[in-house]
C-alpha positions, -999 to +999 in steps of 0.1 A: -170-071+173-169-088+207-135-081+224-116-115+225-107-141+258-073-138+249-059-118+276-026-096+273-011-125+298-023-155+275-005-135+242+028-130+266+028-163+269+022-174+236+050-155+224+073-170+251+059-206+245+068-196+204+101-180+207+115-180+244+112-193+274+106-163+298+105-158+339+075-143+355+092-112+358+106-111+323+067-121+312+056-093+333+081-067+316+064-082+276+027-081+290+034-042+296+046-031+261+016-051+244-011-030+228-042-048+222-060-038+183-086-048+166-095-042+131-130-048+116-128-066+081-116-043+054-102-022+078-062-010+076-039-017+096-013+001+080-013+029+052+008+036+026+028+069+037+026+060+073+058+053+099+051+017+109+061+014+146+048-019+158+058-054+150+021-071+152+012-104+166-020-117+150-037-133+176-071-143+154-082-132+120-067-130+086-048-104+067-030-091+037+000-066+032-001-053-006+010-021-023+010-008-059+023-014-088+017+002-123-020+013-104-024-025-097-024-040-065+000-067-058-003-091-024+030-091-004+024-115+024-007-130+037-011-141+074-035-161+099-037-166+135-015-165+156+014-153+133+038-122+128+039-092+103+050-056+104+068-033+075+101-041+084+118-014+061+094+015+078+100+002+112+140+001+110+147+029+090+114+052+105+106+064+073+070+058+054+063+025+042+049+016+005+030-014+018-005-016+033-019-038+056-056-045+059-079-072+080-091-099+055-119-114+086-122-090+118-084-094+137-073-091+167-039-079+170-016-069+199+012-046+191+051-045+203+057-009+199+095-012+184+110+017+212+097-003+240+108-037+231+142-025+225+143-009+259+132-038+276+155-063+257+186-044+267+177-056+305+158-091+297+180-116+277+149-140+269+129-110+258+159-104+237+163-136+221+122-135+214+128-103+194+156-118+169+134-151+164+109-130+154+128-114+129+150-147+120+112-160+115+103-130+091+134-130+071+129-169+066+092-161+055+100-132+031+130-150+012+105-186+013+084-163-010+107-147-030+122-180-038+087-197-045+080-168-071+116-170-086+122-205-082+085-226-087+064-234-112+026-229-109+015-259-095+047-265-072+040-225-058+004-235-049+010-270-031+043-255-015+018-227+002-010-253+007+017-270+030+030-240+050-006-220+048-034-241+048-057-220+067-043-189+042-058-211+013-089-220+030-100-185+037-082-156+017-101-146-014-087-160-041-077-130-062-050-120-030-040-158-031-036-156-068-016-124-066+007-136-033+018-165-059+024-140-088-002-158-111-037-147-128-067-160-111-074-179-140-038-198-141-050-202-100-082-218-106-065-243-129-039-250-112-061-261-082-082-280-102-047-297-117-037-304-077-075-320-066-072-342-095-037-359-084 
Protein backbone atom coordinates (compact mmCIF):
# COMPACT_ATOMS: atom_id res chain seq x y z
CA UNK A 1 0.00 0.00 0.00
CA UNK A 2 1.44 3.45 -0.93
CA UNK A 3 0.96 5.89 2.10
CA UNK A 4 -1.52 8.57 0.96
CA UNK A 5 -1.03 12.67 -0.07
CA UNK A 6 -3.40 13.45 2.42
CA UNK A 7 -1.50 14.99 5.10
CA UNK A 8 -2.56 15.19 8.89
CA UNK A 9 -3.06 19.15 8.05
CA UNK A 10 -5.31 18.46 4.88
CA UNK A 11 -7.66 15.88 7.29
CA UNK A 12 -7.65 18.83 10.09
CA UNK A 13 -8.98 20.82 7.73
CA UNK A 14 -11.37 18.66 6.19
CA UNK A 15 -12.91 18.07 9.39
CA UNK A 16 -13.04 21.83 10.14
CA UNK A 17 -14.36 22.62 6.56
CA UNK A 18 -17.27 19.56 7.53
CA UNK A 19 -18.13 20.42 10.97
CA UNK A 20 -16.40 23.73 12.27
CA UNK A 21 -14.74 26.48 11.34
CA UNK A 22 -11.41 26.45 13.26
CA UNK A 23 -8.34 29.11 13.93
CA UNK A 24 -4.93 28.13 13.09
CA UNK A 25 -4.23 27.59 16.53
CA UNK A 26 -7.33 25.54 17.25
CA UNK A 27 -6.28 23.53 13.76
CA UNK A 28 -3.00 23.07 15.26
CA UNK A 29 -4.38 21.62 18.73
CA UNK A 30 -6.85 18.72 16.13
CA UNK A 31 -3.69 18.04 13.76
CA UNK A 32 -1.90 16.84 17.13
CA UNK A 33 -4.43 14.24 18.39
CA UNK A 34 -4.82 12.61 14.77
CA UNK A 35 -3.41 9.17 14.32
CA UNK A 36 -2.90 8.20 10.81
CA UNK A 37 -4.07 4.14 10.00
CA UNK A 38 -4.17 2.16 7.34
CA UNK A 39 -5.84 -1.10 6.92
CA UNK A 40 -5.15 -3.44 3.94
CA UNK A 41 -8.43 -4.96 2.46
CA UNK A 42 -9.86 -7.57 4.75
CA UNK A 43 -8.13 -6.30 7.45
CA UNK A 44 -9.96 -5.22 11.03
CA UNK A 45 -10.22 -2.38 12.22
CA UNK A 46 -11.93 -3.28 15.24
CA UNK A 47 -12.55 -6.79 17.00
CA UNK A 48 -15.23 -8.07 18.76
CA UNK A 49 -14.04 -8.03 22.54
CA UNK A 50 -11.97 -5.04 22.05
CA UNK A 51 -12.25 -1.34 23.97
CA UNK A 52 -12.92 0.95 20.97
CA UNK A 53 -11.07 4.23 21.76
CA UNK A 54 -11.07 6.21 18.62
CA UNK A 55 -13.76 7.91 16.72
CA UNK A 56 -12.31 7.23 12.96
CA UNK A 57 -12.34 9.53 10.03
CA UNK A 58 -12.20 7.59 6.75
CA UNK A 59 -10.19 9.54 4.62
CA UNK A 60 -10.23 6.89 1.42
CA UNK A 61 -11.48 3.35 1.17
CA UNK A 62 -14.49 1.46 2.05
CA UNK A 63 -15.70 -0.43 5.10
CA UNK A 64 -18.18 -2.40 7.01
CA UNK A 65 -19.08 -2.71 10.86
CA UNK A 66 -20.98 -6.19 11.43
CA UNK A 67 -21.32 -8.59 14.37
CA UNK A 68 -23.14 -11.82 14.95
CA UNK A 69 -26.16 -13.12 15.18
CA UNK A 70 -27.44 -16.76 15.65
CA UNK A 71 -23.51 -17.56 14.05
CA UNK A 72 -24.60 -15.29 11.06
CA UNK A 73 -23.12 -12.20 10.27
CA UNK A 74 -25.19 -9.21 10.07
CA UNK A 75 -23.88 -5.62 8.36
CA UNK A 76 -24.38 -2.74 10.83
CA UNK A 77 -23.27 0.29 8.85
CA UNK A 78 -21.24 0.54 5.77
CA UNK A 79 -19.00 3.66 5.00
CA UNK A 80 -16.89 5.39 2.09
CA UNK A 81 -14.59 8.20 1.94
CA UNK A 82 -14.33 10.71 3.66
CA UNK A 83 -17.03 9.73 6.34
CA UNK A 84 -17.27 8.90 10.17
CA UNK A 85 -17.63 5.57 12.26
CA UNK A 86 -16.53 4.26 15.60
CA UNK A 87 -18.40 1.77 18.25
CA UNK A 88 -20.13 4.34 20.06
CA UNK A 89 -21.40 2.06 22.99
CA UNK A 90 -17.55 0.73 23.55
CA UNK A 91 -16.16 4.13 23.22
CA UNK A 92 -18.60 5.82 25.92
CA UNK A 93 -19.06 3.30 28.28
CA UNK A 94 -15.14 1.65 27.77
CA UNK A 95 -16.32 -1.59 27.84
CA UNK A 96 -15.84 -4.32 24.79
CA UNK A 97 -17.75 -3.87 21.84
CA UNK A 98 -19.86 -6.67 19.92
CA UNK A 99 -19.32 -5.02 16.55
CA UNK A 100 -16.41 -5.47 14.09
CA UNK A 101 -15.02 -3.26 11.75
CA UNK A 102 -13.02 -4.37 8.77
CA UNK A 103 -11.60 -2.55 5.37
CA UNK A 104 -13.79 -3.48 2.38
CA UNK A 105 -10.80 -1.74 -0.29
CA UNK A 106 -7.37 -0.83 1.48
CA UNK A 107 -8.36 2.54 3.89
CA UNK A 108 -6.85 5.07 5.12
CA UNK A 109 -8.00 6.17 8.40
CA UNK A 110 -6.88 8.80 10.90
CA UNK A 111 -7.95 8.33 14.40
CA UNK A 112 -9.33 10.95 17.25
CA UNK A 113 -8.26 9.05 20.25
CA UNK A 114 -11.66 9.84 22.51
CA UNK A 115 -9.21 11.11 25.93
CA UNK A 116 -7.49 13.50 23.77
CA UNK A 117 -10.32 15.17 21.96
CA UNK A 118 -12.15 15.64 25.18
CA UNK A 119 -9.09 17.31 26.62
CA UNK A 120 -8.65 19.56 23.99
CA UNK A 121 -12.38 20.54 23.54
CA UNK A 122 -12.54 21.67 27.14
CA UNK A 123 -10.07 24.65 25.95
CA UNK A 124 -11.16 25.01 22.06
CA UNK A 125 -14.94 25.84 21.58
CA UNK A 126 -14.73 25.08 17.67
CA UNK A 127 -13.00 21.81 18.35
CA UNK A 128 -15.90 21.35 20.69
CA UNK A 129 -18.70 21.99 18.46
CA UNK A 130 -16.77 19.62 15.75
CA UNK A 131 -16.97 16.80 18.27
CA UNK A 132 -20.97 17.04 18.90
CA UNK A 133 -21.54 17.31 14.99
CA UNK A 134 -19.90 14.43 14.69
CA UNK A 135 -21.92 12.64 16.91
CA UNK A 136 -25.34 14.64 16.03
CA UNK A 137 -24.09 13.18 12.40
CA UNK A 138 -23.85 9.56 13.78
CA UNK A 139 -26.94 9.49 15.70
CA UNK A 140 -28.78 10.86 12.51
CA UNK A 141 -27.09 8.05 10.51
CA UNK A 142 -27.90 5.11 12.89
CA UNK A 143 -31.68 6.01 13.51
CA UNK A 144 -31.79 6.82 9.19
CA UNK A 145 -31.17 2.98 9.18
CA UNK A 146 -33.09 1.78 11.79
CA UNK A 147 -36.03 3.59 10.36
CA UNK A 148 -35.25 2.37 6.72
CA UNK A 149 -35.32 -1.37 8.10
CA UNK A 150 -38.51 -0.69 10.27
CA UNK A 151 -40.17 1.66 8.26
CA UNK A 152 -39.39 0.67 4.12
CA UNK A 153 -40.21 -1.68 1.89
CA UNK A 154 -37.58 -3.46 -0.34
CA UNK A 155 -37.47 -1.39 -3.18
CA UNK A 156 -37.96 2.08 -1.19
CA UNK A 157 -34.80 0.69 1.31
CA UNK A 158 -32.52 0.23 -1.75
CA UNK A 159 -33.30 3.59 -3.72
CA UNK A 160 -33.41 5.52 -0.24
CA UNK A 161 -29.57 4.15 0.21
CA UNK A 162 -28.82 4.58 -3.51
CA UNK A 163 -29.54 8.39 -2.80
CA UNK A 164 -27.50 8.87 0.44
CA UNK A 165 -24.69 6.05 -0.55
CA UNK A 166 -24.10 5.93 -3.99
CA UNK A 167 -20.53 5.16 -3.94
CA UNK A 168 -21.53 2.37 -0.93
CA UNK A 169 -23.74 0.68 -3.75
CA UNK A 170 -21.24 0.99 -6.46
CA UNK A 171 -18.51 -0.79 -4.61
CA UNK A 172 -19.53 -2.89 -1.39
CA UNK A 173 -20.11 -6.56 -2.20
CA UNK A 174 -23.43 -7.21 -2.47
CA UNK A 175 -24.01 -9.74 0.17
CA UNK A 176 -22.92 -6.75 2.94
CA UNK A 177 -25.35 -4.40 0.91
CA UNK A 178 -27.96 -6.97 1.02
CA UNK A 179 -27.42 -7.61 4.73
CA UNK A 180 -27.13 -3.52 5.74
CA UNK A 181 -30.87 -3.44 4.17
CA UNK A 182 -31.98 -6.61 6.16
CA UNK A 183 -32.94 -8.51 2.88
CA UNK A 184 -31.55 -11.85 1.08
CA UNK A 185 -29.30 -11.37 -1.70
CA UNK A 186 -31.77 -12.75 -3.84
CA UNK A 187 -34.74 -10.22 -2.72
CA UNK A 188 -31.44 -7.64 -3.54
CA UNK A 189 -30.80 -8.71 -6.92
CA UNK A 190 -34.45 -8.30 -7.80
CA UNK A 191 -35.06 -5.55 -6.34
CA UNK A 192 -32.31 -3.81 -8.38
CA UNK A 193 -33.33 -5.25 -11.37
CA UNK A 194 -37.17 -3.88 -10.35
CA UNK A 195 -35.35 -0.14 -9.81
CA UNK A 196 -33.20 -0.23 -13.50
CA UNK A 197 -36.36 -1.08 -15.13
CA UNK A 198 -38.38 2.17 -13.83
Amino acid sequence: MKLPQTTTRDIARELARKYSTMTHDELDILESILVPMKFKKGERIISEGETCRHIYYLDRGLIRQFYFKNGKEVTEHLGSDRSIFMCIESLFKEEPTRLQAEALENSFVYGMPLTELERVALHCVNIQMMFRKILEESLIISQIHADLVRFETAQDRYRKMCKLSPQVILRAPLVYIASYLQMTPETLSRVRAATLMD
